[in-house]
C-alpha angles and dihedrals in degrees: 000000000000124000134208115202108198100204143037105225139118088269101047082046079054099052086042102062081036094055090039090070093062118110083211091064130101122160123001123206128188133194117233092342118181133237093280102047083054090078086060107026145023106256118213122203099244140138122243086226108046099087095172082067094048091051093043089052089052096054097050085047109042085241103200096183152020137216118187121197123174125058097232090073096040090050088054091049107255089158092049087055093045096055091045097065095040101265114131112228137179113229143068123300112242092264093055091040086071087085084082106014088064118029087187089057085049103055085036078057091050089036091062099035097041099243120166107254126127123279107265147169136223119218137176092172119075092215100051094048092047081044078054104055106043088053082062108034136211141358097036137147135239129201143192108223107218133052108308104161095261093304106093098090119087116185097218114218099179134029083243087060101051099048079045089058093048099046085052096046092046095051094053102278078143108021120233085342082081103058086106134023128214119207133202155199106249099242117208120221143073118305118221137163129247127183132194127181102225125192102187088279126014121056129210118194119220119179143314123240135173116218134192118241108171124088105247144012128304085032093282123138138043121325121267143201068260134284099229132319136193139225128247108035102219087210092065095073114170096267080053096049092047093050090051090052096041094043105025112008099054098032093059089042091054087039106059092041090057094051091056094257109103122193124237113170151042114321121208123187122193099215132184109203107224140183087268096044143253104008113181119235098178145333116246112193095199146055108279128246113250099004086066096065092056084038096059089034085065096042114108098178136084100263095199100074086044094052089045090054092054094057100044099040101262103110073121097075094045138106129175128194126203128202113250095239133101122249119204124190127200116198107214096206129195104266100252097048143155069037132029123353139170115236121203104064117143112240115204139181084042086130090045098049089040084060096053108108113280100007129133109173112202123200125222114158097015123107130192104242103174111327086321126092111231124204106232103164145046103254090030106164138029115203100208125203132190123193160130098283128000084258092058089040095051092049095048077048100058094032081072098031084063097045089050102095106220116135089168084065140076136185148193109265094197104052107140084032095132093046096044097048096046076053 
């Protein structure tokens, strides 16, 4: 069958080497793709939200079906539009989509089913918010409410900070994401990643990871879309994976059925593991970026079937197996980011590090101009490491990150840290 791929980042190149080693797979096509996804699909030069285009590229192709990666497409009702028109898609309606397009939505949600997540307060007016966190003292964190590519979030140290925060979001630090805040208790533990293939009405677990947000090592510096990350997370034992299905997981699943809003899709909750237990940050509904590179490097199933299952209402009948290893993934950013950056740097020794034991280099920002590949964005490639343990992996990561030849790049040294020291 033919397959459509919505994105062009690290983890669309991802599904789609994933996607590529199904028997059930013809032809795979990707829009807008990126340099890397080329070698496995044919990439089509357009837009995530044109969905017109989309349609109209289904139709020429006999598109079968639809993956759709990032949230800003999700959150407009791409799915809904899909369906619509008879074209079978993986991924939330609109109105589900609202788990990740409106963290206030999400915690009212928790609020009325009784799910584990931080205190919080919504707020559309700046002195009210400022009134409000004064009232509750420092850290604390501020949100914008709305889709702000993984950057809207800011951990308060001081009451300075946060009034800071509110003042920045308010005046457009996030564009319309910022019409509301959201802001929250500070919870202490450890954060970790959990995602759950969900079809209305059945869930299916896949695997833990811990990724890296903030900018630089030791955890310092703005936060990012997010600098490496590792699967499993070693935090997430079986006693730990049971707790976050039975009190988070299936409760938002039966939730947001019951309030006429039934969720097809992946589900990834951001999580910090407290000394209470599994406490939800956010809902993510859709594979993270980086986490979904080390995900689909320990899958040892075909994914299609399983993606299949989650939009018609199957998830049921299926069963998916992971190899016992750890993946480790390593994001080469654009020096300048989170802020600034120059686009337009050759990048070079990408065929040489692929071909180390155990890599799998996947390309985000990157595009194919002549024979060269060219940056064009700010996270731009995820080394990615399989291997017995996250040490071994780390090391196999930054083995490749140091043949590729970008001086134009950086990257986090220290991603896998948490894992290796509770080792």
């Amino acid at each position: 069958m033919n397959i459509l791929i919505i994105g062009a980042g690290g983890r669309e190149h991802a599904l789609a080497w994933t996607l590529a080693k199904s028997p059930s797979v013809d032809r795979i096509f990707c829009a807008p793709g990126n340099g890397g996804i080329a070698a496995v699909a044919t990439c089509v030069d357009i837009d995530v939200m044109d969905f017109s285009g989309l349609i109209g590229l289904c139709r020429a192709e006999e598109i079968e079906f639809v993956v759709v990666g990032p949230e800003a497409p999700l959150v407009e009702g791409l799915v809904d539009q899909l369906t619509s028109e008879g074209i079978p898609a993986f991924g939330p309606s609109a109105a589900a989509a609202q788990l990740e397009g409106s963290k206030g939505f999400t915690k009212d949600l928790c609020a009325r089913h009784n799910i584990p997540t931080a205190a919080y307060g919504r707020f559309t007016d700046v002195d009210q918010a400022k009134a409000y966190i004064v009232q509750q003292g420092a850290p604390i964190v501020v949100k914008a409410d709305g889709l702000a590519a993984g950057k809207g979030v800011i951990v308060a140290q001081t009451l300075d900070q946060a009034l800071i925060a509110v003042d920045e979001i308010f005046a457009g630090a996030f564009g319309a994401a910022g019409a509301e805040v959201v802001i929250e208790e500070c919870l202490i533990g450890e954060e970790a990643s959990f995602f759950a293939l969900v079809d209305g009405e059945h869930c299916l677990a896949l695997a833990s990871a811990q990724d890296h947000k903030p900018v630089g090592d030791g955890d310092v510096g703005p936060n990012t879309g997010g600098m490496g990350a590792y699967s499993p997370a070693p935090v997430i034992d079986d006693a730990m994976h049971n707790r976050i299905m039975d009190e988070i997981i299936r409760p938002t699943v039966s939730a947001m059925a019951s309030e006429g809003h039934p969720f097809n899709g992946v589900l990834f909750a951001g999580l910090m593991i407290t000394d209470k237990g599994p406490e939800l940050i956010e809902y993510n509904t859709r594979f993270g970026d980086p986490e979904c590179q080390a995900l689909m490097s320990r899958l040892d199933s075909d994914l299609l079937p399983a993606l299949m299952a989650t939009a018609d209402g199957s998830l049921d009948k299926i069963e998916l197996s992971w190899r016992d290893e750890a993946a480790l993934v390593v994001v080469m950013a654009a020096r300048g980011y989170p802020g600034a950056y120059n686009k337009g740097s050759r990048i070079r020794n990408l065929d040489t590090a692929g071909e180390l034991p155990g890599i799998n280099v996947f390309h985000a920002g990157t595009a194919k101009k002549d024979e060269d590949i060219i940056a064009t964005g700010g996270r731009v490639l995820g080394v990615t490491a399989r291997a017995p343990d996250v040490a071994l992996a780390q090391s196999l990561a930054y083995e490749a990150v140091d043949v590729i030849d970008w001086p134009e790049g950086f990257c986090r040294r220290d991603i896998g840290w948490r894992a290796i020291d509770r080792a």
